[in-house]
N, C-alpha and C positions, 0 to 999 in steps of 0.2 A: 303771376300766371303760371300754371302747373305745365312743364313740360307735357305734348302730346303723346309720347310713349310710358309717361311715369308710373300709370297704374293703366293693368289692362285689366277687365272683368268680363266674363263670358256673360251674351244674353241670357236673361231670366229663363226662356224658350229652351236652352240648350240642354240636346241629351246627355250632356257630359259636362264638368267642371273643370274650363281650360286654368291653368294655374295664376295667377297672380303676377305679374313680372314690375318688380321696381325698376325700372331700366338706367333713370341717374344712378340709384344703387349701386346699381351690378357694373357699371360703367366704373364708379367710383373706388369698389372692392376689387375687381377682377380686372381690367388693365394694365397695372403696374406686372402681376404675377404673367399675366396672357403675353406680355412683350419678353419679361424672361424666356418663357417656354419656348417663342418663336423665334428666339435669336439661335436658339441648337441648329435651326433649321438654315435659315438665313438671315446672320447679324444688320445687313444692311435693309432689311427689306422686313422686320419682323414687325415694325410697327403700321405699315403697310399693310399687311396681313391682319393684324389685330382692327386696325381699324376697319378694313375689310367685310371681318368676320361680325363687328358692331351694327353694322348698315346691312347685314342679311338678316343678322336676326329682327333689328328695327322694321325690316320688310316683312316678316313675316308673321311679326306682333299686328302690323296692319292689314295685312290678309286673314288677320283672323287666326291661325294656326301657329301660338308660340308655341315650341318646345316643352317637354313637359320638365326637364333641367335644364332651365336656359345655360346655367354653366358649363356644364359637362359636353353641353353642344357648341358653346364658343370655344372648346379646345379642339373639338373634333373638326370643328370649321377650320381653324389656324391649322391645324394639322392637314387638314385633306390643300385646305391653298396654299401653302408651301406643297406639300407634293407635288399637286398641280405645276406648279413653279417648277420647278425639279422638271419634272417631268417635258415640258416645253421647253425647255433648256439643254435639254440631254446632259443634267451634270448631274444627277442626284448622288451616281458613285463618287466621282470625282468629290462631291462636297464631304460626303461621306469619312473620305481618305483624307482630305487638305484642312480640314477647320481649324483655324486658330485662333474664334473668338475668345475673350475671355469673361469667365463667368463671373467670378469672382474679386473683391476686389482684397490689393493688398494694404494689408492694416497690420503696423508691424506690433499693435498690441493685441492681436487677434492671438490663436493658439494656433491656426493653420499658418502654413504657406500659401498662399490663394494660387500662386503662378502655379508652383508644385502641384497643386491640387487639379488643377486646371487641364495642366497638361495631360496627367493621368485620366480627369474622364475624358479627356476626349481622344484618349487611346481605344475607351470602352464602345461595344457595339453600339450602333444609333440606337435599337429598341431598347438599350437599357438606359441607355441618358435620357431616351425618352422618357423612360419611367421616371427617371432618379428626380430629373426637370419639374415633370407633374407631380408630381407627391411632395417632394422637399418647398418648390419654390410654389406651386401653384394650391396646392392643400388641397390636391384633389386624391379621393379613396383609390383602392386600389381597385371599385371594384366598377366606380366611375369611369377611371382607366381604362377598364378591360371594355365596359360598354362603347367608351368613343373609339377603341382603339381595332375595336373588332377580336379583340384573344377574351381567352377566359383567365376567368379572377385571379385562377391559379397558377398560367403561366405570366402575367404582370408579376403576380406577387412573389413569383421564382425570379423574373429578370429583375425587382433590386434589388433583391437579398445579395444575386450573382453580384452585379454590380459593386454595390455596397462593398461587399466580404473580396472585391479583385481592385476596389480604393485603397479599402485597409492595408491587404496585402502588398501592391505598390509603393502606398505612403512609407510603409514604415521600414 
């Protein structure tokens, strides 16, 4: 039996060609990375969020109206409901300043130090982890980015470079 959301196809009738959405797919590809991204925000609550952001878009595969990247819209989701969260909470500074999740894991035959590493991004501003988050662990473009994130391409693509090159700098 074919999950209900697995393939959506616009009426023959339709002026326009809504996209295709494999949604086990995308459920399957994009989860693992969507929980990384949301843990910047809030470790305890990231999969919350992710799966949050699964059940709107599943709503709105049945109202007819998916997204025309359903990806780029599940980060903008996770991203605008942690905000949200933040925001009813009056701590988004506060998180901002106190994070001590860790991203990274330690593997003492890796080349990094994960803790060292760790530490240092989250020294860095939130919009650029945010960048570093989507681009590194989530494979999303920079220009993907700029569209969920509301900036243009060019300053995404300035906040990892920043970022990146103030890693470097730190790390070594």
């Amino acid at each position: 039996m074919e999950h209900p959301f697995s393939r959506y196809h616009a009426p023959s009738n339709s002026a326009f060609i809504m996209p295709e959405i494999d949604f086990p797919e995308l459920v399957r590809t994009r989860l693992g990375p969507l929980v990384l991204y949301a843990r910047q925000f809030d470790p305890e609550l990231a999969e919350d969020l992710v799966h949050e952001a699964f059940l709107k878009l599943a709503e709105k595969i049945r109202e007819g109206i998916p997204p025309h990247n359903p990806c780029s819209w599940l980060y903008s989701t996770v991203r605008n409901l942690a905000l949200d969260q933040f925001r009813s909470r009056k701590q988004f500074q506060k998180y901002a300043e106190n994070c001590r999740e860790t991203w990274f894991t330690d593997d003492q035959a890796a080349e990094l130090d994960g803790a060292v590493l760790t530490r240092r991004l989250q020294e860095l501003p939130l919009e650029e982890r945010e960048v570093i988050a989507a681009h590194l662990w989530g494979d999303q473009s920079f220009c993907e980015i700029a569209e969920w994130t509301g900036r243009s391409q060019s300053t995404v693509r300035r906040q990892f470079h920043s970022g990146i090159s103030t890693l470097r700098e730190k790390y070594q």
